[in-house]
N, CA, C and O atoms as CSV, one atom per row, in Angstrom:
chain,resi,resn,atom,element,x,y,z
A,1,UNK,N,N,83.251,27.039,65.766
A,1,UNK,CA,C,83.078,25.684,66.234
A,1,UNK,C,C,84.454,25.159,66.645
A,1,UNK,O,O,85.428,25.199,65.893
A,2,UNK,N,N,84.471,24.662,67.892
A,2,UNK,CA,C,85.843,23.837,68.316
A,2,UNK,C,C,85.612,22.693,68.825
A,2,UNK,O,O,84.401,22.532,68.679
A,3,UNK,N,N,86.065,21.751,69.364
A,3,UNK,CA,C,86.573,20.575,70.361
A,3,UNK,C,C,85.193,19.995,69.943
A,3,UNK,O,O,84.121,20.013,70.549
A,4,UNK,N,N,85.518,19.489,68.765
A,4,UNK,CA,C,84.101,18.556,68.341
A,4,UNK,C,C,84.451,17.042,68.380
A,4,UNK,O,O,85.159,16.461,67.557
A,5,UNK,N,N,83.748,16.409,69.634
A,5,UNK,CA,C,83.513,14.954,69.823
A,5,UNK,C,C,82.868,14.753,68.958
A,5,UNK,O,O,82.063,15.524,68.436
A,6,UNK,N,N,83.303,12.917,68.469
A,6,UNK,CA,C,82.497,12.090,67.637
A,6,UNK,C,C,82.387,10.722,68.437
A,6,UNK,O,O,83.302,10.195,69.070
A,7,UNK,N,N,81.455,10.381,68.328
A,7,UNK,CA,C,81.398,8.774,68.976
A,7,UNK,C,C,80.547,8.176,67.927
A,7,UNK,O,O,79.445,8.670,67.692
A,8,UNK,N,N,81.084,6.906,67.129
A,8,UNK,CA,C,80.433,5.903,66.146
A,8,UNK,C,C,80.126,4.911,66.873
A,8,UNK,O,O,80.806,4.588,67.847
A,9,UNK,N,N,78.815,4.146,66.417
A,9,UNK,CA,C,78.306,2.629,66.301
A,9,UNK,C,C,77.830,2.265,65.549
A,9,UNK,O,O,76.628,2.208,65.812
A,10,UNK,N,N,78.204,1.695,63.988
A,10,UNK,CA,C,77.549,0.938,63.448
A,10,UNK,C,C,77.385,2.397,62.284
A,10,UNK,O,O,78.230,3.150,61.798
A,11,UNK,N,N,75.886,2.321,62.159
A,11,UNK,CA,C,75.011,3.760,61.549
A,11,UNK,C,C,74.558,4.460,62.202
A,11,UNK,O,O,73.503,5.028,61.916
A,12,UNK,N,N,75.201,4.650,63.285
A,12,UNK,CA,C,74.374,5.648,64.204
A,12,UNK,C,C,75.779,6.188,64.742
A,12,UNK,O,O,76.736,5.430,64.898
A,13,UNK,N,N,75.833,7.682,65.039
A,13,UNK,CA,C,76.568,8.156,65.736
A,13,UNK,C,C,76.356,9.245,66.618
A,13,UNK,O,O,75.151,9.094,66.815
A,14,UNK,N,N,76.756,10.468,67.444
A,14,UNK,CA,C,76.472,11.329,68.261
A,14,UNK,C,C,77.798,12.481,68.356
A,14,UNK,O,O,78.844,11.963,68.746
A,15,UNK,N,N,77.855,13.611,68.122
A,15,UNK,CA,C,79.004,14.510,68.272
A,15,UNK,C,C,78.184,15.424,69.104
A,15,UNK,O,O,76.962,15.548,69.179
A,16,UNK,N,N,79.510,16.258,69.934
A,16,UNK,CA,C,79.411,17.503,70.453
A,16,UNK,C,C,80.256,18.214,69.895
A,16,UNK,O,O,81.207,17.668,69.335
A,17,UNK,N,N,80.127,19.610,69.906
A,17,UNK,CA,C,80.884,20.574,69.119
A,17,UNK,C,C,80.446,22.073,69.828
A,17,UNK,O,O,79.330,22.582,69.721
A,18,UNK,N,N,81.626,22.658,70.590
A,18,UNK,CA,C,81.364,23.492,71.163
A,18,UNK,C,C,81.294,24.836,70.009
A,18,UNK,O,O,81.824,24.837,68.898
A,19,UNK,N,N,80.463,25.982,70.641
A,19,UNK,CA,C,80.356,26.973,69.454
A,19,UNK,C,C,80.548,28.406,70.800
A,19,UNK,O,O,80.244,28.436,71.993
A,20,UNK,N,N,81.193,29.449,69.864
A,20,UNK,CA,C,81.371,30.585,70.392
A,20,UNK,C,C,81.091,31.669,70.042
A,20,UNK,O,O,82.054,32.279,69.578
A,21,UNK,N,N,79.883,32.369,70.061
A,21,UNK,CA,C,79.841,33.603,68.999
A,21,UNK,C,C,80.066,35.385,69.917
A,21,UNK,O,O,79.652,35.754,71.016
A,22,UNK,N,N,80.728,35.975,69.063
A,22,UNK,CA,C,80.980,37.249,69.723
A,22,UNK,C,C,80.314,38.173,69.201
A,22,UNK,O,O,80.973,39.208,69.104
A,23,UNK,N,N,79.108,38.252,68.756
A,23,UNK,CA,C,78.263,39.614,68.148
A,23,UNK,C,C,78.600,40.968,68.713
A,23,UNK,O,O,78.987,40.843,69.875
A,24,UNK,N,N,78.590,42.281,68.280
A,24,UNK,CA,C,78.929,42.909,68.902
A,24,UNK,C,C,77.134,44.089,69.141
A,24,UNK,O,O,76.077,43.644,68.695
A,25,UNK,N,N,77.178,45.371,69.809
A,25,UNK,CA,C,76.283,45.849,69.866
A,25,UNK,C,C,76.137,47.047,70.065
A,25,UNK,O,O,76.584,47.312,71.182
A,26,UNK,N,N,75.761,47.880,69.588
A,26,UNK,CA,C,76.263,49.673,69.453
A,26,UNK,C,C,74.438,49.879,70.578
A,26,UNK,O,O,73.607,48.971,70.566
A,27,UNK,N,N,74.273,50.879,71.195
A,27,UNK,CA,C,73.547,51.808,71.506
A,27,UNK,C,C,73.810,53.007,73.086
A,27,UNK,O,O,74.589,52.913,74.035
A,28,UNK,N,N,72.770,54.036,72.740
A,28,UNK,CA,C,73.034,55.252,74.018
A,28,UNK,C,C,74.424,55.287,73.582
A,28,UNK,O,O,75.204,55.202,74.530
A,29,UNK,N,N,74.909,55.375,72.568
A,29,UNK,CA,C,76.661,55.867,72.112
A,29,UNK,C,C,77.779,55.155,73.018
A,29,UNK,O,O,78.780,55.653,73.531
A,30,UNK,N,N,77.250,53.701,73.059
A,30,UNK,CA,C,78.532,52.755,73.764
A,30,UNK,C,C,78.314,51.437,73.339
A,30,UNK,O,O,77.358,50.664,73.260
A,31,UNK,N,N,79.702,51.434,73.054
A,31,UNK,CA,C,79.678,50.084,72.184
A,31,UNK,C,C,79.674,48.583,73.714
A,31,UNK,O,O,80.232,48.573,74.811
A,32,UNK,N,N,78.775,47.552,73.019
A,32,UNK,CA,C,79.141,46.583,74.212
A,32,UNK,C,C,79.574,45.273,73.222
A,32,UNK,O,O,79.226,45.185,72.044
A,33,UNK,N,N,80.234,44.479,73.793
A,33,UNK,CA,C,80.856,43.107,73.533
A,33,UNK,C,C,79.899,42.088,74.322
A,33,UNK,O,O,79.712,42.187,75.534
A,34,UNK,N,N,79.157,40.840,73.307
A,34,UNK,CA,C,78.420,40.222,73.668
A,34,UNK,C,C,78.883,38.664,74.038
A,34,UNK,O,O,78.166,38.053,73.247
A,35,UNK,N,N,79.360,38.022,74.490
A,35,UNK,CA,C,80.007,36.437,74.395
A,35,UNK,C,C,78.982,35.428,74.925
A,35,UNK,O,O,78.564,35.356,76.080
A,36,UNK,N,N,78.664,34.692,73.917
A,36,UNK,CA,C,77.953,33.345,73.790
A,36,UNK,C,C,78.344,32.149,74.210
A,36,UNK,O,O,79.282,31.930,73.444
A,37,UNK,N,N,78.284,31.481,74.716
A,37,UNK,CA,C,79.423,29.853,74.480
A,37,UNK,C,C,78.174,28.686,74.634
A,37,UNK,O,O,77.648,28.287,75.673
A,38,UNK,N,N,77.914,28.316,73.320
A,38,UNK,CA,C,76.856,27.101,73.031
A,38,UNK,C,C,77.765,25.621,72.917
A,38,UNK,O,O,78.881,25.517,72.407
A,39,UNK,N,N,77.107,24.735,73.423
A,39,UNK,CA,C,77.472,23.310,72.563
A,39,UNK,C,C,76.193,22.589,72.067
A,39,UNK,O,O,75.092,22.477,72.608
A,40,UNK,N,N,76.671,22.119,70.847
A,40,UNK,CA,C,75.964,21.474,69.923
A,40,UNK,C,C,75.445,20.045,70.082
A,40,UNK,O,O,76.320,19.416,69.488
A,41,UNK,N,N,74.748,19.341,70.426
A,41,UNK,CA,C,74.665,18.023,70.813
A,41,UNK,C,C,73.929,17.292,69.443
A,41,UNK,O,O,72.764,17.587,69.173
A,42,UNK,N,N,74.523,16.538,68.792
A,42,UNK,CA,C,73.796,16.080,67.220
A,42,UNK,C,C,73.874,14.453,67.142
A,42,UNK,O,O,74.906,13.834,66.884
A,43,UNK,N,N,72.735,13.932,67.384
A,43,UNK,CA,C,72.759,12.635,66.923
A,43,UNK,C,C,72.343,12.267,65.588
A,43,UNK,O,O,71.225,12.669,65.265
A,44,UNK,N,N,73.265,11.309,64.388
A,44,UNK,CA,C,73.515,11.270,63.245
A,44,UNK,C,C,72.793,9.545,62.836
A,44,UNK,O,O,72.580,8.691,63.697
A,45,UNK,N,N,72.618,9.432,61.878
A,45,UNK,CA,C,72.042,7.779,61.644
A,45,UNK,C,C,72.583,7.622,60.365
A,45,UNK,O,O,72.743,8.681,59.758
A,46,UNK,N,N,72.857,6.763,59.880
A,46,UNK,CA,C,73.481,6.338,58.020
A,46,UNK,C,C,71.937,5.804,57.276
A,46,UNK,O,O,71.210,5.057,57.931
A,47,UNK,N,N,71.543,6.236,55.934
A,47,UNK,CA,C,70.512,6.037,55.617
A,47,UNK,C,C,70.717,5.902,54.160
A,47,UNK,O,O,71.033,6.911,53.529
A,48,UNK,N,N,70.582,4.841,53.591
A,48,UNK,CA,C,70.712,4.538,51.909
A,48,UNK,C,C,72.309,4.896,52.016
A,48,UNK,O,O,72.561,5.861,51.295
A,49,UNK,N,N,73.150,4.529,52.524
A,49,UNK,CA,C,74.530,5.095,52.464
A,49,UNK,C,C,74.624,6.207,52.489
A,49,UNK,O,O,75.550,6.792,51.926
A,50,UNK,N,N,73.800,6.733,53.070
A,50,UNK,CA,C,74.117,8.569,53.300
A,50,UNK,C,C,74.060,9.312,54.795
A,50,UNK,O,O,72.949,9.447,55.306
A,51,UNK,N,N,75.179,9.773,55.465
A,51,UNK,CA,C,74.778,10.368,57.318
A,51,UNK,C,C,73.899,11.548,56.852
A,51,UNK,O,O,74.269,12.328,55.975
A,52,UNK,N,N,72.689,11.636,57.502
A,52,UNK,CA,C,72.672,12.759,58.105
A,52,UNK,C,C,71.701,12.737,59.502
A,52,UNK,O,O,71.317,11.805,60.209
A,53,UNK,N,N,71.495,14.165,59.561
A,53,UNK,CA,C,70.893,14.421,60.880
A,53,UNK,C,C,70.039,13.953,61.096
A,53,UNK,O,O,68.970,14.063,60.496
A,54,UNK,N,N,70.451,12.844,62.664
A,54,UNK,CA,C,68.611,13.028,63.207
A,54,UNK,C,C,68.026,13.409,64.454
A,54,UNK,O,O,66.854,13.133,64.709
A,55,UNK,N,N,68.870,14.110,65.356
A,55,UNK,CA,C,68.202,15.107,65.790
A,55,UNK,C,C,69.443,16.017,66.691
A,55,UNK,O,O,70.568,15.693,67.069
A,56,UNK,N,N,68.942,16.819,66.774
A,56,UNK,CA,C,69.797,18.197,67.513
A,56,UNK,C,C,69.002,18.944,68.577
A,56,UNK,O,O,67.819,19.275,68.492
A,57,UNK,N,N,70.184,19.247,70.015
A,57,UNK,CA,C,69.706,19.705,70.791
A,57,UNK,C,C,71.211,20.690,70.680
A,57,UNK,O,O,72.297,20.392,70.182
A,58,UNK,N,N,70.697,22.119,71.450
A,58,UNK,CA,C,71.633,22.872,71.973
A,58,UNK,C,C,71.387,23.363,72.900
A,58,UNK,O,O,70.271,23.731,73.267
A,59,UNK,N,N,73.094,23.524,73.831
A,59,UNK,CA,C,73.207,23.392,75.681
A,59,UNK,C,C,73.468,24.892,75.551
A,59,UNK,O,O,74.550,24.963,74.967
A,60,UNK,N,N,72.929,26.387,75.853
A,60,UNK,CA,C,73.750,27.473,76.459
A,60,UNK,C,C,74.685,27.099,77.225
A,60,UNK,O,O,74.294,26.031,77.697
A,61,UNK,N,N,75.654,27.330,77.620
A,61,UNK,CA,C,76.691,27.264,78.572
A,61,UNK,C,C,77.044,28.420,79.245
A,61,UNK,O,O,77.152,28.446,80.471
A,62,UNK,N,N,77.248,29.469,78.462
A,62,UNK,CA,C,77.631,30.742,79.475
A,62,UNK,C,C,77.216,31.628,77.993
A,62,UNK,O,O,77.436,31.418,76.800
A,63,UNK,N,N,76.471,32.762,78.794
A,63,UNK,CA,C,76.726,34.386,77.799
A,63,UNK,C,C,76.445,35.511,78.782
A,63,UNK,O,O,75.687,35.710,79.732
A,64,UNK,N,N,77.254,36.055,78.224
A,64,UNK,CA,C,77.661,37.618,78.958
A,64,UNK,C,C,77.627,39.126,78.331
A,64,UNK,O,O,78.496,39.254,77.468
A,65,UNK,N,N,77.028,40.024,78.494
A,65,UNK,CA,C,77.144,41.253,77.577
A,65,UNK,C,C,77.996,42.175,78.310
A,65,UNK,O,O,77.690,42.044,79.495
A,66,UNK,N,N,79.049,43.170,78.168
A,66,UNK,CA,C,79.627,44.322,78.528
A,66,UNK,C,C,80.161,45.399,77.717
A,66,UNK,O,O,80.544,45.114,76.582
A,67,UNK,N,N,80.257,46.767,78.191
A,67,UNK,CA,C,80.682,47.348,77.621
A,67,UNK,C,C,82.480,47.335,77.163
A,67,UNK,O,O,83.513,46.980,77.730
A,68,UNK,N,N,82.127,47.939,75.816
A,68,UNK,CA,C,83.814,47.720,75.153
A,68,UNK,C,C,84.279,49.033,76.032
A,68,UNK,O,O,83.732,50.081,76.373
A,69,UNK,N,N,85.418,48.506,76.198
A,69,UNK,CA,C,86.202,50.040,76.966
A,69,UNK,C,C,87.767,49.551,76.532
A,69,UNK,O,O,88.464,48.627,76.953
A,70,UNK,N,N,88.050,50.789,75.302
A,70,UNK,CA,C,89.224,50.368,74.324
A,70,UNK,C,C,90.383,50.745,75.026
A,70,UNK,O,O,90.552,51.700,75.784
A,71,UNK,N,N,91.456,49.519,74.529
A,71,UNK,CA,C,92.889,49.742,75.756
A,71,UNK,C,C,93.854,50.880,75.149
A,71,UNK,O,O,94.748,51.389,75.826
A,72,UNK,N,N,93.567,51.269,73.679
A,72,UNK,CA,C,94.200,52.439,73.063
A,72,UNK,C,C,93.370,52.880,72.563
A,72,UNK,O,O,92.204,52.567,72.803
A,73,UNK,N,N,93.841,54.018,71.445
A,73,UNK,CA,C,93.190,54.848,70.707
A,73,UNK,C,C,93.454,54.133,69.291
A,73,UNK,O,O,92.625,54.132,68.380
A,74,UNK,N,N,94.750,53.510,69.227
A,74,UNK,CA,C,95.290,52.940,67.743
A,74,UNK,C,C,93.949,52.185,67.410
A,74,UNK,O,O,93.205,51.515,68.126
A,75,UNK,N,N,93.895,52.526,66.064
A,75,UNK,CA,C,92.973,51.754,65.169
A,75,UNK,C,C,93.083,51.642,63.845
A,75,UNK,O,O,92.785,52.456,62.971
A,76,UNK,N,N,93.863,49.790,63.705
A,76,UNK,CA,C,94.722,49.987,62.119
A,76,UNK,C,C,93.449,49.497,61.454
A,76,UNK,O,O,93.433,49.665,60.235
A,77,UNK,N,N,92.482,48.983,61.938
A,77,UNK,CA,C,91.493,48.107,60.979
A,77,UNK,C,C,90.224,49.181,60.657
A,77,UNK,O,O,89.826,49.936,61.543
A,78,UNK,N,N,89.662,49.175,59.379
A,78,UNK,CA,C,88.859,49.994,58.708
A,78,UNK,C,C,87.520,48.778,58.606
A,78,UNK,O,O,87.652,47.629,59.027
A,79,UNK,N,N,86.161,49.344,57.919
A,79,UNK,CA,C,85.187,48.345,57.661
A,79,UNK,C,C,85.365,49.118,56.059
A,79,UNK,O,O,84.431,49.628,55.440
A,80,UNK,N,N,86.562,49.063,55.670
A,80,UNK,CA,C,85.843,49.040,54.087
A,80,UNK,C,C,87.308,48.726,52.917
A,80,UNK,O,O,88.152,47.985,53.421
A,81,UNK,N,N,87.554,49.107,51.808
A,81,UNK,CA,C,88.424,48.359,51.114
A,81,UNK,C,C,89.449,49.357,51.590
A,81,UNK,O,O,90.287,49.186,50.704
A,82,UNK,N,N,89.924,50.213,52.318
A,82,UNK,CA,C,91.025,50.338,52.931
A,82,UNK,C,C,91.683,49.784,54.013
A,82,UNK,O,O,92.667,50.392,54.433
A,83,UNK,N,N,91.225,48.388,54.745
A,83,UNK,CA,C,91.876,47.703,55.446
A,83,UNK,C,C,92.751,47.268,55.185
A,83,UNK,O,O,92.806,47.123,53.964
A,84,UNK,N,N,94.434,46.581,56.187
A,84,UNK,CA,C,94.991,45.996,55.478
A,84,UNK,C,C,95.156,44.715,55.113
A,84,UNK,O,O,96.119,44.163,54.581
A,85,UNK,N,N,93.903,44.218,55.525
A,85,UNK,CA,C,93.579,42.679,54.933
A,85,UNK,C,C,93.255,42.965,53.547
A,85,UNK,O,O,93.469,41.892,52.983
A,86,UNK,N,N,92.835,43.854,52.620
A,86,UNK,CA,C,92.714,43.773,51.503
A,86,UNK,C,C,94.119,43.855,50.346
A,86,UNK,O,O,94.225,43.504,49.171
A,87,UNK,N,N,95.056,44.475,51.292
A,87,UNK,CA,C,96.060,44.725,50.444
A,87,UNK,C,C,97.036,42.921,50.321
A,87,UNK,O,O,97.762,42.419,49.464
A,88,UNK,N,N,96.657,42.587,51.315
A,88,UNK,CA,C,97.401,41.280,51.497
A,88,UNK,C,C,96.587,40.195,51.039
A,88,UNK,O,O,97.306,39.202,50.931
A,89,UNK,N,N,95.280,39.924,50.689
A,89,UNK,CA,C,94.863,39.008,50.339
A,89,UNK,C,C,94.492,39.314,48.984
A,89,UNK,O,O,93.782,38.379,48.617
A,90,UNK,N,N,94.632,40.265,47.933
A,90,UNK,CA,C,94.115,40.744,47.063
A,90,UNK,C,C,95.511,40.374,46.074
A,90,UNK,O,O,96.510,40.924,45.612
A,91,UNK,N,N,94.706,38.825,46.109
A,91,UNK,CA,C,96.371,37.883,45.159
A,91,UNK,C,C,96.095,37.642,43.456
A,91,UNK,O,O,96.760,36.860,42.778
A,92,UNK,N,N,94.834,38.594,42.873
A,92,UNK,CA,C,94.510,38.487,41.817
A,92,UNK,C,C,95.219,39.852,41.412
A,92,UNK,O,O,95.936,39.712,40.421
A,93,UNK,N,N,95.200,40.772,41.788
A,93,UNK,CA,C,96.054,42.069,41.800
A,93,UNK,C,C,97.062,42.205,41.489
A,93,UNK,O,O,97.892,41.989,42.372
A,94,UNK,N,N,97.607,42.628,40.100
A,94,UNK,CA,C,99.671,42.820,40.173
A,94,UNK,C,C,99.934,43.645,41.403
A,94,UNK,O,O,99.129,44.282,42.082
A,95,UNK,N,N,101.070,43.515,41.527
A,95,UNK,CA,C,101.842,43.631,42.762
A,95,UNK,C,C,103.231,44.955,42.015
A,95,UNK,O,O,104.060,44.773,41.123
A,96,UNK,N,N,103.038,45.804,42.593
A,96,UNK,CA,C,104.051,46.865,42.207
A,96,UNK,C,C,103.811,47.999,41.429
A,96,UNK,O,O,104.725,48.787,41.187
């Protein structure tokens, strides 16, 4: 979610909030890259002193599917506890 407008009046308000999702997609042994780009359109009301939703629409804006076609061969990132995001965020762990 990015570049989220808010506009207030009173108890009633209205935001947009753009959204981007990149799913990815394996088949026939080629990987493809999928790109989404939604915005969120949400009108909000105050009720017993409490916001919430009262109603939501969403705009597609653009999506596109293609195949991944990798710019190297390097590949430091793993899908399992040998990545090196685990060694660096793993702050419950002594160190040494």
């Amino acid at each position: 979610m990015t570049n989220i407008i808010l506009a207030l009046d009173g108890d009633w308000s209205a935001s947009e909030a753009y959204h981007m999702a990149l799913p990815g997609l394996s088949g026939d042994s080629q990987l493809y890259d999928i790109t989404v780009r939604d915005r969120h359109l949400d009108q909000w009301s105050k009720r017993e002193g409490c916001w919430g939703l009262h109603h939501q629409a969403t705009v597609r804006d653009f999506d596109d599917i293609r195949p991944v076609v990798p710019l190297s061969s390097a590949r430091g990132g793993r899908r399992n506890l040998d990545d090196p995001s685990f060694a660096v965020l793993n702050v419950a762990k002594p160190r040494g």
